[in-house]
C-alpha positions in Angstrom: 62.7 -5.6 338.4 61.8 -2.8 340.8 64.3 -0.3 338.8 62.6 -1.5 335.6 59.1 -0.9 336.5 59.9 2.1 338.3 61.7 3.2 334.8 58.3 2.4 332.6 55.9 3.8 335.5 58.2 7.2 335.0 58.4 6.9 331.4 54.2 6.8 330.9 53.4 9.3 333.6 55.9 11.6 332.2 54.7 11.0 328.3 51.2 11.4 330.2 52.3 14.7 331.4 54.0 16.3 328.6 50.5 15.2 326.4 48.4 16.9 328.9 50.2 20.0 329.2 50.4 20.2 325.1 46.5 19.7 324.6 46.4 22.5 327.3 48.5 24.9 326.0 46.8 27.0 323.5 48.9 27.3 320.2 48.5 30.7 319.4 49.7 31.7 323.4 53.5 32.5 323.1 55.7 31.1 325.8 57.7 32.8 328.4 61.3 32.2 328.7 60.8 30.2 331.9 58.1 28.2 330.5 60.1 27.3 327.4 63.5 26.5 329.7 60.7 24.3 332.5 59.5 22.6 329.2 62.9 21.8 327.8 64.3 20.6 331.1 61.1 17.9 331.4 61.5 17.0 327.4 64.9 16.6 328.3 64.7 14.4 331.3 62.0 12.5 329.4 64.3 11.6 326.5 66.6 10.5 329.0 64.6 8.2 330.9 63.2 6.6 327.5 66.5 6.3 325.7 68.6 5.5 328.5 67.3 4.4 331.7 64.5 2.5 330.7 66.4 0.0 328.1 69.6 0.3 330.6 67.1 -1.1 333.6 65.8 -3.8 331.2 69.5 -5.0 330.1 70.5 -4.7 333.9 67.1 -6.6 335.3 67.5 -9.5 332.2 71.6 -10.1 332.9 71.3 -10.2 336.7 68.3 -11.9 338.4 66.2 -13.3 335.0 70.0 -14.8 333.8 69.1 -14.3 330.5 72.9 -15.3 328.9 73.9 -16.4 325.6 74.7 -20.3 327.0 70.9 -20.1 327.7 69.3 -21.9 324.4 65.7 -21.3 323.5 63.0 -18.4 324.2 62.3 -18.1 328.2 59.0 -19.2 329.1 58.7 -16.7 332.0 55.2 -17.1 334.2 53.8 -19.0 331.3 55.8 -22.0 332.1 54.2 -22.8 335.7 51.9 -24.9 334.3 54.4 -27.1 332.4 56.2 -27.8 335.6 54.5 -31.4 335.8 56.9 -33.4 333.0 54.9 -31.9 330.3 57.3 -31.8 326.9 55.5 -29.6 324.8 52.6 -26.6 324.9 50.5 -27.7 322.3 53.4 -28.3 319.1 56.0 -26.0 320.8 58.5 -28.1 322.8 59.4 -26.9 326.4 61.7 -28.3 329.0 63.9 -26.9 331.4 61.5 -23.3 331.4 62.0 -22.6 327.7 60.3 -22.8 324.3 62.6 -25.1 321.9 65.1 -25.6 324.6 67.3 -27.4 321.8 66.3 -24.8 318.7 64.1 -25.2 316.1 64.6 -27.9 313.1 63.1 -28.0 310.1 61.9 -31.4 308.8 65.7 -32.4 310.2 67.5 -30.7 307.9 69.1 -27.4 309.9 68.5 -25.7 313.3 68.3 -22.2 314.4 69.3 -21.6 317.7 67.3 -18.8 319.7 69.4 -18.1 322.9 67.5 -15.8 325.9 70.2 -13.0 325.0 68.9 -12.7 321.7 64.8 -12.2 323.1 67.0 -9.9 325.4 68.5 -7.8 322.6 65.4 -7.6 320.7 63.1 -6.1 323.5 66.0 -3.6 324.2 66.0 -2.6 320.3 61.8 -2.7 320.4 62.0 0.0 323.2 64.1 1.8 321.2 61.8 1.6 318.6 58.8 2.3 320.4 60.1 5.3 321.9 61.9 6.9 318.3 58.4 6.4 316.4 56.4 8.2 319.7 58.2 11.1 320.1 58.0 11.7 316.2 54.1 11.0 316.7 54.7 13.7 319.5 56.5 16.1 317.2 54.0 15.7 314.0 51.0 16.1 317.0 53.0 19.1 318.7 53.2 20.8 315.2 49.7 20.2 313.3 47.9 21.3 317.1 45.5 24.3 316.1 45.5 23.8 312.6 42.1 23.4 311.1 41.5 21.0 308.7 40.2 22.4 305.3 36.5 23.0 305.0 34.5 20.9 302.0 32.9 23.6 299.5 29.6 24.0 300.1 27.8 22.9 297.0 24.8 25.7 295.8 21.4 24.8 296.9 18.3 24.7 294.9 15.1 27.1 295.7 14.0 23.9 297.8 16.7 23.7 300.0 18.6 20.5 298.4 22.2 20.8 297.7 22.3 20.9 293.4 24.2 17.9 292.5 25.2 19.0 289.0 25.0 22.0 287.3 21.6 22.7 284.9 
């Protein structure tokens, strides 16, 4: 856990870092070759830790101490399933037992059952990371590229002898 919440901690003070050197940075300013190697060595390291060490620490932290494995049916409860410890069966519709939500899958009126195993929630907030991180840095890119640009003036409509913008033309 402390590898994964080091990882994220990195992760946001490094996207942190990279935005506040970019609103800085004036666009018309051309950059030095050392400034342009410094920046590509921290993008570089940044796409590393978001692509690879982040989801790796999350895979690693999930398999080892939160045993999330495929023989484990039904979505983990995590710290919301204190409160159930007393016998309780269910959290409102949801059934629980044994620290997990539909520890025997879902049914549907008793015809069929999905089963949900704690390797597939696994697999789905390593892809979400993924995703997370591939629609930031284009938001990065499109913010990096449109910085400086002005955005297009409305036409100043001609003004009466009063003052008041004419609304049509007489």
């Amino acid at each position: 856990m402390t590898a994964f919440v080091f990882a994220l901690v990195l992760a946001v003070a490094l996207t942190g870092a990279i935005a506040w050197w970019g609103l800085r940075h004036p666009p018309n300013m051309n950059l030095t070759w050392g400034e342009a190697f410094v920046a590509a060595l921290v993008v570089f390291g940044w796409m590393i830790v978001i692509f690879g060490v982040l989801p790796n620490q999350w895979l690693q932290w999930s398999d080892g101490p939160l045993r999330w494995r495929s023989d484990k049916i039904g979505i983990p409860a995590g710290p919301l399933g204190w409160p159930l410890t007393n016998g309780n069966k269910y959290l409102g519709f949801i059934p629980f037992d044994k620290g997990t939500f539909w520890p025997h899958g879902i049914t549907f009126f008793g015809r069929g059952r999905i089963t949900f195993t704690a390797q597939d929630l696994r697999d789905i907030v390593a892809a979400l990371i993924y995703v997370v991180a591939l629609v930031g840095l284009i938001i990065g890119w499109l913010a990096w590229q449109a910085r400086g640009k002005a955005k297009p003036a409305t036409p100043e409509l001609p003004s009466s002898a009063y003052g008041r913008p004419l609304v049509r033309n007489v």
